[in-house]
N, C-alpha and C positions, 0 to 999 in steps of 0.2 A: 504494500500500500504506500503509495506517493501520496508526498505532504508539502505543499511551500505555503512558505509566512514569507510575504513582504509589506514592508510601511512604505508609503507612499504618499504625494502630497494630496493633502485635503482635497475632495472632489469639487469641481463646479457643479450647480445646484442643474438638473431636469431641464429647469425652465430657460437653462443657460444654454443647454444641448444642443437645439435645433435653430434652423434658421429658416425661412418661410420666406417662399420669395414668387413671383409670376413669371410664369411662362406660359408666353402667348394668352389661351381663354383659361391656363390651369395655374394650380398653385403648388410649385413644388415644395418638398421638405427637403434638409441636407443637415448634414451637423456645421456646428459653426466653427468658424476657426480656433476659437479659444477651448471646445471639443475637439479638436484633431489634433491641439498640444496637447491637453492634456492626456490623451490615447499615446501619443509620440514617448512622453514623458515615464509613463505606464512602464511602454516596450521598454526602452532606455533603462531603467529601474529594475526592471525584471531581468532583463542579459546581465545586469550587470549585477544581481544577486544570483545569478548561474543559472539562472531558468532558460534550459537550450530550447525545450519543445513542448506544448501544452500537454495535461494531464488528459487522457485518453478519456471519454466514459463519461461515467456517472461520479457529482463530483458533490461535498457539501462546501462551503462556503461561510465562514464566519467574517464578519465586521467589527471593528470595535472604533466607531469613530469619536476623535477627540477634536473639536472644537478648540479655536486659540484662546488662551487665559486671557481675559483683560487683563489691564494695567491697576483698576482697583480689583481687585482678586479678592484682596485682604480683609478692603472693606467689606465687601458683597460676604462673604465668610462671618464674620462678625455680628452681622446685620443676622444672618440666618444660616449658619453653621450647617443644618442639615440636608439645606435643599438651595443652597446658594448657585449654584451653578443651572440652576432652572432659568436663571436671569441670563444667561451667555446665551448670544446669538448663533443656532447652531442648524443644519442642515437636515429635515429632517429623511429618517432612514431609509425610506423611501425612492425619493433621490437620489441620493446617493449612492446606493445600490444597481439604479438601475445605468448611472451613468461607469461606474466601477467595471459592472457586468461587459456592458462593452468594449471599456478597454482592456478588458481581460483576454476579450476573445481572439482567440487566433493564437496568444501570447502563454497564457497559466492556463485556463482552459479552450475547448475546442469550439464552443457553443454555447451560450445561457443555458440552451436546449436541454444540455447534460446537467442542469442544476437540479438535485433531487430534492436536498434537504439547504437553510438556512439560518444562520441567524443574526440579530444585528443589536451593536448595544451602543445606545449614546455615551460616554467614559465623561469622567470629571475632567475638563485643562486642567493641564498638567504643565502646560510650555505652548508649544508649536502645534499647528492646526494640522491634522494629519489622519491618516488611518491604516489602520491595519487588518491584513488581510489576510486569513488562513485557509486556503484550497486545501481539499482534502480525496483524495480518492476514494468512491464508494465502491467496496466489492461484495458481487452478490453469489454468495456460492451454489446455489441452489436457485436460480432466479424464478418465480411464481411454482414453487414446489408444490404448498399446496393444492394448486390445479388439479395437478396434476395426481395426488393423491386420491382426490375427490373423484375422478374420473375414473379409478380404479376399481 
């Protein structure tokens, strides 16, 4: 079973993705430039944590994204100790995910397609706005066994 963890810079937001534009009587969609860096950024990031060739299959996919700390951190802490970070402006899961997914593809996995299982957690700032990302390969030893039982 194939495993990579890479951190990576914080995602552009969904609504940052796409770009909408006319042609002729139609309206096309495309990713926007600031989508193609950060996919380029992705690639770059991943060769350069060793990742030579996507994880084949069926894969899960964890997130843990962290939002940049303000500058009053300390205050916001003090003020509310246990939910202070509710107040930082942060991307939600969403989003994120599904801008991630993309530039994954081709690069850690093969397809979104092969995403079985997920999951995703907003983290306290901690520092720098970032995320990380842990593909997982899923292996199914016995794939819909019991069908197959039942059929018997």
């Amino acid at each position: 079973m194939r495993t990579i963890t890479l951190t990576l810079p914080y995602p552009i937001s969904a609504n940052r993705y796409w770009n909408s534009f006319p042609l002729g009587k139609r309206i096309m969609t495309a990713p926007s430039a600031e989508a193609k860096r950060y996919k380029r950024d992705v690639a770059l990031l991943a060769k350069a944590a060793g990742v030579r060739e996507p994880i084949k299959g069926r894969v899960q996919i964890d997130i843990k994204l962290y939002p940049s700390r303000p500058l009053d951190w300390k205050k916001r802490m003090a003020k509310d100790p246990l939910a202070w970070d509710d107040t930082v402006q942060c991307l939600d899961l969403d989003n994120a995910r599904k801008v991630l997914y993309d530039s994954l593809k081709g690069v850690a996995i093969e397809d979104d397609k092969w995403v079985r299982r997920d999951t995703g957690e907003r983290m306290e700032p901690d520092g720098e706005a970032r995320v990380v990302v842990t593909i997982t390969q899923l292996v199914t030893e016995k794939p819909q066994a019991a069908l197959f039982e039942e059929a018997a």
